[in-house]
N, C-alpha and C positions, 0 to 999 in steps of 0.2 A: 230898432229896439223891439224888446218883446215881453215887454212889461205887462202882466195881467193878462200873460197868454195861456189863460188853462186847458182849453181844447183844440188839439189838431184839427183844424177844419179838412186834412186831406186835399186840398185843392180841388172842392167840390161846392154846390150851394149847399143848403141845409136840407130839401127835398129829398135831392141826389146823395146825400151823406147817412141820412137816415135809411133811407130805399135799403143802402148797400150795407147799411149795419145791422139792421133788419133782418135781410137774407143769410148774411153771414154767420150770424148769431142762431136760425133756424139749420143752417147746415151743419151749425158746430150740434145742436142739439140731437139731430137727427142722427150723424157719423159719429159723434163724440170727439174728432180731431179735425180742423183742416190745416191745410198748409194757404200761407199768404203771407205780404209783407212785414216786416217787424212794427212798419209803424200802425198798420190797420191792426194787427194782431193787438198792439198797445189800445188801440179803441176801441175793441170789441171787448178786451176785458173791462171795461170801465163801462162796457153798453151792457153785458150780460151780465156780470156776477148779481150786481142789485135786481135782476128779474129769478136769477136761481133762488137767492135771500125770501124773494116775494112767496115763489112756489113752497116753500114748508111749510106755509099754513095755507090749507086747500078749501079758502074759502069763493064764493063766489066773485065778490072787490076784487082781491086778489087775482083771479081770473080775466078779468076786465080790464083790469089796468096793465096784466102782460099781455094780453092779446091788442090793447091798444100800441104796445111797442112794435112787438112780433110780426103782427096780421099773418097768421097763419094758424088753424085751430088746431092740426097734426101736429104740430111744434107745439103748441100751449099743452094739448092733449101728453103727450109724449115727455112733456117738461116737469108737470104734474105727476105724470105717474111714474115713470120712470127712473129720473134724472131725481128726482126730490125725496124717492126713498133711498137712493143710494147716499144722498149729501146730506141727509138728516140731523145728523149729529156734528157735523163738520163747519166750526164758526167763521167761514169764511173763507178766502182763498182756494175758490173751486175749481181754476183754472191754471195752467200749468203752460209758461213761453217757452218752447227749446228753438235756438238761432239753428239755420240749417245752410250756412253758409250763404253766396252772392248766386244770382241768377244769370243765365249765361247770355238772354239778350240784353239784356240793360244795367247788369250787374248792380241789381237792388237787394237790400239786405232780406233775406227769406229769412222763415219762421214758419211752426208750428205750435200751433193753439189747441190744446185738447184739455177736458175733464181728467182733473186728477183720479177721481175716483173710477174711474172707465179705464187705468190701463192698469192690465194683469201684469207686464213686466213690473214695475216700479214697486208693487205693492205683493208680488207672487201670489199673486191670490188670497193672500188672509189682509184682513181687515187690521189697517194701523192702529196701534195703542196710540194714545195721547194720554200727554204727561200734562196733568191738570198741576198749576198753581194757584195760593192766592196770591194777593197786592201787597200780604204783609210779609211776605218771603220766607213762609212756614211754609209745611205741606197741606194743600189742601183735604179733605175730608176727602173725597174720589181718591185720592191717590192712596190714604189711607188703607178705604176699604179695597182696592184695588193689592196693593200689599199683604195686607190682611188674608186672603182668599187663598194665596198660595203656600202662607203658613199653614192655614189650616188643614189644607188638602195635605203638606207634607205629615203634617201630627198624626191626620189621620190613619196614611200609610204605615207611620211605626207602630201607631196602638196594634193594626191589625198583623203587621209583620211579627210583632210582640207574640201577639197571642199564638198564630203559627208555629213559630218556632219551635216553644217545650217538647209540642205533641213529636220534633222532627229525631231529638236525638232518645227519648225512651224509645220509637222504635228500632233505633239500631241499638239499643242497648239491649232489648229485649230477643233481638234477631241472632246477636253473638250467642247468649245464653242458650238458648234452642239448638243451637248447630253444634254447640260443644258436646253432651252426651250422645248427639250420632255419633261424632267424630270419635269419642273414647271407647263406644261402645263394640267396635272391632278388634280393638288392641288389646279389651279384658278377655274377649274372647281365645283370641291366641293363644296366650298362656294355657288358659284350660285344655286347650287341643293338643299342645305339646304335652301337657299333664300326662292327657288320654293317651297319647301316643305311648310315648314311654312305660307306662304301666301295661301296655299291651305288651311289647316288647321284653317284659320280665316276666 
C-alpha cells in the first residue's frame, strides 16, 4: 500500500537524493533545459519552482535559504539575476515536462524539463499576455485597462486619419481647376488662326 506517500524517494537515501536534486536543479538553471527521467523530472519540479518563487524578491534571507538548497553560488548568482527577471510577473508554473519517449537501454520513460520562459519556439519571442481574472467571474481591472489601451490607440488613429483626409481631396479638386484653362487655352487659339488665315486669303 501507499498511503501518505507524497515523496518519490527515487530509490535513493535522502543525502544521495537531495545531492542529485541539487545538481540537477543548478543544471536546469544554468541550460535552462535538461533531459532526464519522467519521474526525477516530477522532483525536480517540486525541488525548484519554490526556490525560483523565492528569487523575486532579492533579498539577502532569500539568498541564503537558496543557496542552502543549491550549494552552488553561480546557480544562486544566475537564479537571481537572470532567471528572476525573466519570471517576474509569472504566478507560478515556471517549469515546463515534455515526455520524449523510452530510453533504448533500459526503456525508461525520458523527459525534458526546461524554463517556460527560456524557450523562443513556444512563446516566438514576444512576451505572453495573460488574461487576468477575478474570483467573482467579472473582468478583472488589468483586463480592463489592458482592453482599454487598444481602444484608445484605435480612436486615436481615426481623429488623426479624420483630420488628413479634408486636406486630400481639395487638392485634387484644385489640381483639375488649374489644368483646365491650359488645356482650353490651345483650342481658343485655333479658331483665331483659321480667322487669320482666311482673311489673308481674301
Amino acid at each position: 500500500m501507499r498511503h501518505g506517500k507524497k515523496i518519490n524517494h527515487l530509490s535513493r537515501q535522502s543525502s544521495h537524493r537531495k545531492s542529485m536534486l541539487a545538481n540537477m536543479a543548478c543544471s536546469l538553471i544554468e541550460h535552462k533545459r535538461i533531459n532526464t527521467t519522467t519521474a526525477k523530472a516530477k522532483a525536480l519540479k517540486q525541488f525548484v519552482e519554490p526556490l525560483i518563487t523565492k528569487s523575486k524578491e532579492d533579498t539577502t534571507h532569500n539568498r541564503r535559504v537558496v543557496f542552502a538548497y543549491l550549494r552552488n553560488k553561480y546557480a544562486v548568482t544566475d537564479l537571481f539575476r537572470d532567471v528572476a527577471a525573466k519570471v517576474g510577473d509569472r504566478p507560478g508554473g515556471y517549469t515546463r515536462i515534455i515526455k520524449m519517449g523510452n530510453r533504448l537501454g533500459d526503456n525508461a520513460d525520458m523527459a525534458m524539463i526546461e524554463l517556460v520562459d527560456f524557450n523562443e519556439l513556444y512563446n516566438g519571442g514576444k512576451k505572453e499576455v495573460k488574461k487576468s481574472r477575478s474570483r467573482r467571474g467579472g473582468k478583472a481591472k488589468g483586463a480592463e485597462a489592458v482592453a482599454a489601451a487598444p481602444a484608445a490607440a484605435t480612436t486615436e488613429t481615426a481623429e488623426i486619419a479624420n483630420e488628413e483626409t479634408p486636406e486630400a481631396p481639395v487638392a485634387e479638386a484644385q489640381a483639375p481647376v488649374a489644368e483646365a484653362p491650359a488645356a482650353e487655352a490651345p483650342a481658343q487659339d485655333a479658331p483665331e488662326a483659321d480667322a487669320s488665315e482666311e482673311k489673308k486669303e481674301e
